[in-house]
C-alpha positions, 0 to 999 in steps of 0.5 A: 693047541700048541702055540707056536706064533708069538711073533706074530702075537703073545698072550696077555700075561696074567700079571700085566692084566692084574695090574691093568683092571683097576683102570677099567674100573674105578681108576677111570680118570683122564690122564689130561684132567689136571684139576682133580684127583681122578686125573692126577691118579692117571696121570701117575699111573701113565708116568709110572708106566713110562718109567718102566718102558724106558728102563727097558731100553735104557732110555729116559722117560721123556724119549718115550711116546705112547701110541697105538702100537708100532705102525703108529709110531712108524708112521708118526716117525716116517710121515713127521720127519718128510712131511716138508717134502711137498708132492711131486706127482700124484699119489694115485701115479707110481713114481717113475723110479725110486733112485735118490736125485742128488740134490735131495735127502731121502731114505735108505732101507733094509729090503726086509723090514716089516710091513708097516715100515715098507709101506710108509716108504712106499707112500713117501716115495710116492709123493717125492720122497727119495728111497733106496733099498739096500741089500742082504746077504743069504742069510738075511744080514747087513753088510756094514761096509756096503751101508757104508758104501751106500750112504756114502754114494746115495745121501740120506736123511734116514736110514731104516733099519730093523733091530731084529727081523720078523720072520726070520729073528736075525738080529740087525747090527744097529749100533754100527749102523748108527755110527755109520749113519751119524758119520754121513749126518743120517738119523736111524731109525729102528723098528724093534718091536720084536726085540723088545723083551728078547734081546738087549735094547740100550738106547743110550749106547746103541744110537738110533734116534727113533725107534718103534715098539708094541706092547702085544709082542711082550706079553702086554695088551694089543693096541698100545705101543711106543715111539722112542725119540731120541731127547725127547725129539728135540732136534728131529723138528716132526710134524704130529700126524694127531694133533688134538690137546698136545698130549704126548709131547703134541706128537699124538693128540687123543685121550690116554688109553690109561689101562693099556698103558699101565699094561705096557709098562707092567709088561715092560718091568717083567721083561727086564726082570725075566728076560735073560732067563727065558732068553736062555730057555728059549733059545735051548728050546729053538735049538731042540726043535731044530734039531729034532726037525733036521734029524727026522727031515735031513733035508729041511733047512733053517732060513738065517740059521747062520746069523745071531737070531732071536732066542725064540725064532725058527725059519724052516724051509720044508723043500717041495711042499707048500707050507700052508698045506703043511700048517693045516696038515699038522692041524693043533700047532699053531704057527705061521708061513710068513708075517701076520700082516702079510698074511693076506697076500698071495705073494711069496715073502719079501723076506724071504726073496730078499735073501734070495730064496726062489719062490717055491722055497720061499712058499716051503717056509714056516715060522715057529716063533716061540714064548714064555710059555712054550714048554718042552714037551710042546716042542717035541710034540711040535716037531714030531707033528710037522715031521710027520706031515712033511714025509706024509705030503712028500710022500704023496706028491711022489706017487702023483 
């Protein structure tokens, strides 16, 4: 098959498990173990891979959190930073309306964030949390000036902002944004997971003060991620949402998954070594496909193709056809009508919606994420395939 989905997950680069094995055999310590050698290997090792993660980014080491992944961090950020807000209705009731009262701080978010990040709101919401939902234009960007105008008029504690979206690859203008949010004494809290590795992370220019990320989007292992705090989380007062052995700054309590780890930070130093090149590479295969779709289906259209995207993601609206009849027609090419973790839901995407495509567009649409080891024949194989399949459904829809 030709896979065409690494947004949703990217393989596991054969170095990162080179560098990984030696833990899953005899480096087995605890990286808590502080009275022998086995541990302090570990611990080393876990230091190490710190290191290479917060190079990254241009961060220090101490800003960086290992944890599960990226909802993991969303919800030590989200749940840690409201945690002083008591209830006010039941959890189980949905709160009568989410506009901000003007004696307490809440939240202002993106309406196109990732999952993970929109139901920590919604739970938040729930039990009294203010949260207010800012709008994008067609093309699925921020108008600073409107978050400006926002902040302004509805005051918040946190403002929730994805570095670069998952469905659509539009990159989000966070360095304005911070500035912004500092200016009306708001934090910023990013969800750059698929970012990291594809475009430019600094977070010592770009200002937010939290952010999220996982290692399975950079060709690293699933089930390990990071949360970015920014000095270490002095000022940010979180509550644990794990609290054991006071491991990872106290804020994720459990034994260290040290393989996973020394995989994340291995996954880390290539992509800062690697990154500008595939970048390039990428987005000149993007480009093709497009433009190999467009010319043998004139009507189909990019969703966000106006705005800078990710190097490797493509949004493809198909008119008239339904794009999980489509992804199985074109059978051998693997890629996506929406998130992964929204796959389940038999709504149209909210990405999508929030751009304000109608419903039956919003369910024309495919996601071809593409990664380092996408080739360019692959990419005129993928394009001549859902080509082929999208005249083949529009022609049968015609004659019935």
């Amino acid at each position: 098959m030709i896979y065409l989905d690494h947004n949703s997950t990217t393989p596991l680069d054969p170095r990162v498990l080179e560098a990984m094995l030696p833990y899953l055999k005899g480096r087995f310590g605890n990286a808590a173990s502080r009275e022998h050698a086995f541990g302090w290997d570990a611990r080393d090792a876990v230091d190490d891979a710190r290191c290479h993660v917060a190079a990254l980014i241009n961060a220090k080491p101490n800003e960086i959190i290992f944890t599960a992944g990226a909802t993991e961090s969303i919800h030590i950020a989200l749940y840690g930073l409201f945690s002083c807000f008591p209830p006010r209705i039941s959890p189980a009731v949905p709160p009568a309306s989410t506009s901000a009262p003007p004696h307490r701080e809440g939240i202002l978010a993106s309406p196109v964030e990732h999952q993970a990040v929109r139901a920590a709101c919604g739970r938040l919401a729930s039990q009294g949390t203010p949260v207010d939902i800012l709008g994008v234009d067609p093309e699925g960007r921020i108008d600073t000036d409107v978050l400006a105008a926002a902040l302004r008029t509805r005051p918040a504690k946190l403002l929730c902002l994805m570095a670069a979206n998952n469905e659509t690859g539009v990159l989000f203008p966070i360095r304005e944004s911070a500035a912004i949010a500092h200016a009306r004494g708001c934090l910023l809290f990013t969800d750059a997971a698929q970012a990291l590795g594809r475009t430019v992370i600094d977070a010592a220019a770009d200002g937010f003060d939290l952010a999220c990320f996982s290692a399975h989007k950079v060709n690293g292992p699933k089930g390990i991620g990071a949360l970015f705090l920014r000095d270490g989380g002095a000022d940010l007062s979180l509550d644990p949402l794990l609290s054991a052995g006071g491991q990872e700054g106290g804020l994720r309590g459990g034994t260290a998954n040290v393989a996973a780890i020394v995989g994340f930070g291995e996954a880390c130093r290539l992509a800062r070594e690697e990154m500008a090149r595939d970048g390039e590479e990428l987005r000149a295969l993007r480009d093709t496909l497009e433009a190999l779709v467009l010319a043998g289906a004139p009507e189909a259209r990019v969703n966000g193709g106006g705005a800078d995207r990710l190097p490797n993601t493509s949004n493809l609206l198909f008119p008239g056809v339904d794009a999980r009849i489509l992804i199985r027609d074109m059978d051998d090419v693997a890629v996506s009508s929406r998130s992964a973790c929204s796959s389940g839901s038999s709504s149209p995407s909210h990405v999508l919606k929030a751009m304000a495509l109608s419903d039956e567009d919003a369910f024309a649409s495919v996601r071809f994420s593409l990664g380092k080891s996408t080739a360019s024949e692959d990419i005129a194989y993928a394009a001549e395939k859902v080509v082929a399949s999208y005249r083949k459904l529009v022609s049968t829809a015609r004659k019935d």
